[in-house]
Structure formats: structure tokens, C-alpha cells
C-alpha positions in Angstrom: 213.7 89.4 -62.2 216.0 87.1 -64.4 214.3 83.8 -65.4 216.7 81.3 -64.1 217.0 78.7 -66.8 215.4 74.9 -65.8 217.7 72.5 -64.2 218.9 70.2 -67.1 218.6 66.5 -65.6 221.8 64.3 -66.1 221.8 61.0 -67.4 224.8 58.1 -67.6 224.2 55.7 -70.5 225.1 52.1 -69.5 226.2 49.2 -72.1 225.2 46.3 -69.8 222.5 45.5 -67.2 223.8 45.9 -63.9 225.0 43.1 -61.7 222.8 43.2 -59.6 219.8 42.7 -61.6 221.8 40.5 -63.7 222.3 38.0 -60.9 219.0 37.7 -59.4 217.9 37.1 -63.4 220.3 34.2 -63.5 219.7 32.7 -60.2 215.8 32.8 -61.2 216.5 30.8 -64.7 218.8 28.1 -63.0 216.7 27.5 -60.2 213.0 27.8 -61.2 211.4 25.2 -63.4 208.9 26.5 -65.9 205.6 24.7 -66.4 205.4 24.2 -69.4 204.2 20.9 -69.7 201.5 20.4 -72.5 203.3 23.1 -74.5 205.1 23.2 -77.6 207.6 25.9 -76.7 209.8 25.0 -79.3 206.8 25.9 -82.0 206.6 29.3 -80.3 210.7 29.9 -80.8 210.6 29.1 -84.5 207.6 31.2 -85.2 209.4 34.2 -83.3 212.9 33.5 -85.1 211.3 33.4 -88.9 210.3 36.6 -88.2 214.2 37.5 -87.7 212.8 38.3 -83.7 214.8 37.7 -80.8 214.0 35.2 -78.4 213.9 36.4 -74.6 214.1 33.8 -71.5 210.8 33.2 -69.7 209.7 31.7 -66.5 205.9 30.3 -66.7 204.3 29.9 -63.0 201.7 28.7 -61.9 199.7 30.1 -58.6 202.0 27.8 -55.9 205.4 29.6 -57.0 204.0 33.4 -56.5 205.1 33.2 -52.8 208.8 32.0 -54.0 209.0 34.5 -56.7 207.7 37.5 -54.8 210.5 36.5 -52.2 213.4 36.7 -55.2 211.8 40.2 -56.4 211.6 41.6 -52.8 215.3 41.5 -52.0 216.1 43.8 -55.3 217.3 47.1 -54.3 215.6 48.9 -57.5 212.3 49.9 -56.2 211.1 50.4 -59.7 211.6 46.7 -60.9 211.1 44.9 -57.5 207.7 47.4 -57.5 206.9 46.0 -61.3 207.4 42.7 -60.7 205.4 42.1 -57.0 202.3 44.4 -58.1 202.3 42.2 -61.4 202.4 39.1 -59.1 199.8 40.2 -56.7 197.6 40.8 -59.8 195.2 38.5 -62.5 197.4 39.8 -65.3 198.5 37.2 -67.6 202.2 38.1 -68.6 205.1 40.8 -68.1 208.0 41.6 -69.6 210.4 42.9 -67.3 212.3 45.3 -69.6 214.7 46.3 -67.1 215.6 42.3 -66.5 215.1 41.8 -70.2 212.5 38.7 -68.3 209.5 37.5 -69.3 207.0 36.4 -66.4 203.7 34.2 -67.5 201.2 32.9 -65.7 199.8 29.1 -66.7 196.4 29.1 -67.4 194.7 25.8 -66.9 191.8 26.7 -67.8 192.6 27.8 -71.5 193.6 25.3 -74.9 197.4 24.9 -74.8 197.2 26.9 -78.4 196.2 30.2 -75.8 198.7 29.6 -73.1 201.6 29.9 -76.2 199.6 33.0 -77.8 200.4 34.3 -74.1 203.9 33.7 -74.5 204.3 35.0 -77.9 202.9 38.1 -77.1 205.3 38.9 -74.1 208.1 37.3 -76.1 207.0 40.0 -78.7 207.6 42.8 -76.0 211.2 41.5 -75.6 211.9 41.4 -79.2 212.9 44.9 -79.3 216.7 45.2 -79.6 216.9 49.0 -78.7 218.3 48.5 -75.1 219.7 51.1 -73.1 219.8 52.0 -69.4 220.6 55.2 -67.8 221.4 56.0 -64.6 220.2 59.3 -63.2 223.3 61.2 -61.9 221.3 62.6 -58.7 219.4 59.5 -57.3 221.6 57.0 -58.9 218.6 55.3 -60.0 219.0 52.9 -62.8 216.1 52.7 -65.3 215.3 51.0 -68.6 213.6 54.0 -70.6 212.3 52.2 -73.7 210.1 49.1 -74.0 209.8 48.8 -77.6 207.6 51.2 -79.3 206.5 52.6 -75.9 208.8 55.2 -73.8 208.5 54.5 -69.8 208.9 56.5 -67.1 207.6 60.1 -68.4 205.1 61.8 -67.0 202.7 61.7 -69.9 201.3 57.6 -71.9 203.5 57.5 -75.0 203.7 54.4 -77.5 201.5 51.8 -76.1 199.3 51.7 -78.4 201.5 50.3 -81.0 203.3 48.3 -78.5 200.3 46.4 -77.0 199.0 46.1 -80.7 202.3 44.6 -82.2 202.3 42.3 -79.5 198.9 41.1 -79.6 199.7 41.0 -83.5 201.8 38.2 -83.3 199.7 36.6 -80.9 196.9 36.5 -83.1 199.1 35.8 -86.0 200.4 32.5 -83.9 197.1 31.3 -82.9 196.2 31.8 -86.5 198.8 30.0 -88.1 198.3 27.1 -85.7 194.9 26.7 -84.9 192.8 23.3 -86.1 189.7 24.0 -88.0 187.7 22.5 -86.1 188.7 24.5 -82.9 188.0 27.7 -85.1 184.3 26.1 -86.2 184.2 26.0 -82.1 184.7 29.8 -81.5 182.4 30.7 -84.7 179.8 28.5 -83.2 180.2 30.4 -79.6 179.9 33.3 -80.8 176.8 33.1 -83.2 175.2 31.6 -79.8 176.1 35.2 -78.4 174.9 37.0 -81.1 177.6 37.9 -81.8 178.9 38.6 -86.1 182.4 38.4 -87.5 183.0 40.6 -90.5 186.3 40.8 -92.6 187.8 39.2 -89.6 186.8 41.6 -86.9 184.6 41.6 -84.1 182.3 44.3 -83.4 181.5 45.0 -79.5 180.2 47.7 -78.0 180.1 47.4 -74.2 179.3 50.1 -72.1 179.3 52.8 -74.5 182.2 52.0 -76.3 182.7 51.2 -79.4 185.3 49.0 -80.6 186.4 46.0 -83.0 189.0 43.0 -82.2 190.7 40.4 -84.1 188.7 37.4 -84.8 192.4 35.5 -84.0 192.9 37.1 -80.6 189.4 35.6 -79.4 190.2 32.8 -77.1 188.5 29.3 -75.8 188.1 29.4 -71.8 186.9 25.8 -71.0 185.1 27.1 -68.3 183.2 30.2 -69.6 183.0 29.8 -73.4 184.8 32.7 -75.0 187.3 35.3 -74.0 189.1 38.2 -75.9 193.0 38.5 -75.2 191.5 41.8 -73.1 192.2 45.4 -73.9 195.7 44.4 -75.9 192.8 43.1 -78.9 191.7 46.7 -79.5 195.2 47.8 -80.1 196.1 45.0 -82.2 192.8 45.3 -84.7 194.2 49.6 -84.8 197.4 48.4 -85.9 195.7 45.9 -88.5 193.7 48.9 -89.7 196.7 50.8 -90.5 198.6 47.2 -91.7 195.9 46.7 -94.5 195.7 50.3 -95.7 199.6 50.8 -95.8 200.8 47.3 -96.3 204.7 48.0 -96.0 203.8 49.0 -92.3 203.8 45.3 -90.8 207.4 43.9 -91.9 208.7 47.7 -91.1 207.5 47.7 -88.0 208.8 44.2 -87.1 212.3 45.2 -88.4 212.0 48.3 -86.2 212.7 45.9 -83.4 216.4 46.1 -84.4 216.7 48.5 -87.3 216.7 52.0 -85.9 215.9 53.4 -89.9 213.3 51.1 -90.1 211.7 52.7 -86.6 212.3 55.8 -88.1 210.7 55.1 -90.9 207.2 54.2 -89.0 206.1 57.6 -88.4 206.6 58.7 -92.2 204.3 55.6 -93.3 201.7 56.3 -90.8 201.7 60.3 -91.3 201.4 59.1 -95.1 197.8 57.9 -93.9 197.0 61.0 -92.4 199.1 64.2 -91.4 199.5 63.8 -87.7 198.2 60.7 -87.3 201.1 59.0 -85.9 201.5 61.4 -82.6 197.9 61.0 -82.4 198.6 57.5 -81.9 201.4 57.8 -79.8 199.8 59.8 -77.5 197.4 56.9 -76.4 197.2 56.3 -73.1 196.8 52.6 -71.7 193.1 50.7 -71.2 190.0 49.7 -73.0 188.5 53.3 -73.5 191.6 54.9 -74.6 192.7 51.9 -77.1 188.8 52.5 -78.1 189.2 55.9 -78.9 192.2 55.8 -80.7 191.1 52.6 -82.8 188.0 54.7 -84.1 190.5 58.0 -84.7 192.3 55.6 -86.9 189.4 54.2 -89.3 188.3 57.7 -89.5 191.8 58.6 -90.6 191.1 55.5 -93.0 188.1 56.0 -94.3 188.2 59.6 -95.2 192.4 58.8 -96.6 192.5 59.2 -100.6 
């Protein structure tokens, strides 16, 4: 029996977001007040713009305007994005970027320095920084969708990207938190974690909790009034992967934040990595999401490194 050849799905490129997204994004902006008292917002837009980033509108919330927001989300018709954006509500997680939107949601921390709560913001605004936007509509369903988030491809049946999307992100974060820090708030962490037990080497943290093995950004460890220490969660492994890679092929970092617009420059991430290691890059790529999968990956990368002429 003839093979019948596999149904080739049909896809309408868009130029702008539809209006209907567009709308409810506007009436959210004009008629929800951020919190971002205590914040110097304007210190997080200047360190986004010198790095020639773009800066992406953001609503900060706190706890009492969930039930408002969830009701703005709701009434989309996009099951996708309304879906996104109440799960993300109805969750702990501190930030989203809404890629289809082009939306950044944060939640305020109270409980955190100020310093953090911009980190936060820095890393979302990071997400939104890529300039590769293009939606589709699917000629079928007449679903609308927003494929690419940066380094990351959305959608597919199969993880692809997030490793180096989650690890740029948390890059700059740690990068911000860095830059802006006072000393004596950093003698505070060192002093937290040497009461854990805890040892910083060449900038990294070691940890190895329940049989994983892993390393995170000294930068991305954060001050919780409350409890004492925090990481920036599973986002920390990918960003101390990407340093890895940053310090053994230093052109990496500025190429991979002018990949955010330059479509050479993304072009020319693979080739650097691959330059590493052979096949290193789809290695990467094919990360999936979460702690042990960030884990795994990180360690295939400084073995990559270490055993690299």
C-alpha cells in the first residue's frame, strides 16, 4: 500500500499582536498600579538599556490584586495565554513573562531586600528583551500562538532552549545584584553561609541536595529576612552553565546578548558553543526544564570544559 505522505501543518505569519490581546494588555497598564514602592525601577531600566536591551512593560502585584487580575485573564479567548497567565497566578512562582502579551507579571516580595525584588524584575525583563517576535496563526484551529520566547522554542512537543534562556536571564539578574549590592550586605550572605557550612569557590556554590550535584552563582544567592538565605531557585543552575561556557569562550556573553535582536549574532551562538565541544550546543538545547535536568546539563557542560583543549 502507497505511504500517504504526512499532513503538512499550515501556518499564517502575523506582523502585530492581535487586538484582542492587545487591548486587554493596555487596559491592564492604564488601570493597575504597580507596587513598586521602595524600588528603584528606574536603576533597573538603565542597567537593561546599557546593555542595548529592550525594556518591556511590567505590572508588580502583590497577593490582594490576584483576584482582580485573574478576572482580566479569564475573559481572554486564547486558552493558551488566559491558561498561562491564571496557573502562573494560582502558583508561588515569582515572575512571568507573557510572551504572547509581550507582559511581564511579578509578584512583590516583602519579605526579601528591595536589591532582590529588582533582581526579580531584571530577570523577567531579560525574557522580554528578545526582539525576535512572531505570531502565527494555525490555519485549522485558528489558534494564535507566540512560538519563540527568546532562546527557547514553545509549544513543541519536545523541551528546547531553556536552558540558555533561564540561564541568560538569571545572568543579568546576578549581574544586577552584583553591580549594586553594598559590601556589607554581601559580608551578610558570606557570613550565612559559612554558618551553613556552606564554601564559595571562584564565585560558585557547591550543593548537592538529594543526590544532585550542582553549582550556583554566588550573585544569584538572595537575603530572605525571614529564613536567612535563598537561591534564585532552579534558574541559578542554568545561569552558573551559561557562566561556565561565558569564561571558557569569552565572546559568548556580549553575542548572546546581541542575539536578542541580531539574528547573525543568534546564529552565531551555536558555532561558539560547538567550538567548546562538537555537539555541545544541541546537547544543551535539548534540556528540559527543572532542578535535575538544569543539574545534568550543568555537569555535561564542565565535562565538555574540562576535557576542551
Amino acid at each position: 500500500m502507497e505511504q500517504q505522505p504526512e499532513k503538512i501543518q499550515k501556518v499564517e505569519r502575523l506582523t502585530e499582536m492581535p487586538q484582542e490581546w492587545q487591548a486587554l494588555r493596555t487596559k491592564i497598564l492604564e488601570n493597575f498600579e504597580s507596587k513598586t514602592d521602595g524600588l528603584d525601577i528606574e536603576r533597573v531600566k538603565d542597567f537593561i538599556k546599557e546593555r542595548n536591551l529592550s525594556v518591556t512593560d511590567f505590572v508588580i502585584f502583590e497577593d490582594e490584586d490576584i483576584p482582580l487580575l485573574q478576572e482580566l485573564f479569564e475573559k481572554i479567548n486564547n486558552g493558551k495565554v488566559r491558561d498561562a497567565a491564571v496557573d502562573f497566578l494560582s502558583s508561588e512562582s515569582g515572575g512571568i513573562y507573557l510572551q504572547d502579551m509581550n507582559l511581564l507579571l511579578v509578584r512583590r516580595y516583602r519579605n526579601i531586600e528591595p536589591l532582590f525584588e529588582e533582581g526579580l524584575l531584571v530577570h523577567e525583563m531579560s525574557h522580554g528583551s528578545s526582539e525576535h517576535l512572531c505570531y502565527v496563526r494555525d490555519s485549522e484551529t485558528e489558534e494564535i500562538t507566540h512560538p519563540r520566547a527568546g532562546f527557547a522554542i514553545v509549544g513543541n512537543e519536545f523541551s528546547w532552549g531553556w536552558l540558555l534562556e533561564e540561564g541568560f536571564a538569571d545572568m543579568m539578574r546576578g549581574e544586577y545584584t552584583e553591580k549594586n549590592m553594598l559590601p556589607e550586605n554581601k559580608e551578610k550572605i558570606l557570613e550565612n553561609l559559612n554558618e551553613a557550612g556552606l564554601s564559595v569557590v571562584s564565585g560558585r556554590l557547591s550543593l548537592f541536595p538529594k543526590g544532585l550535584d550542582y553549582e550556583v552563582p554566588l550573585k544569584n544567592v538572595i537575603r530572605v529576612t525571614t529564613s536567612g538565605i535563598s537561591t534564585t531557585g532552579d534558574t541559578a543552575i542554568a545561569s552558573a552553565a551559561l557562566e561556565m561556557l561565558c569564561e571558557k569562550e569569552p565572546k559568548l556573553r556580549q553575542t548572546l546578548i546581541e542575539a536578542r535582536s541580531d539574528i547573525e549574532k543568534l546564529r552565531n551562538v551555536p558555532k561558539l558553543i560547538n567550538a567548546i565541544k562538537p555537539g555541545l550546543y544541541l546537547e544543551i538545547q535539548k534540556c528540559g526544564k527543572g532542578k535535575a535536568e538544569f543539574a545534568r546539563v550543568q555537569n555535561i557542560i564542565k565535562e565538555a570544559i574540562q576535557n576542551s583543549k
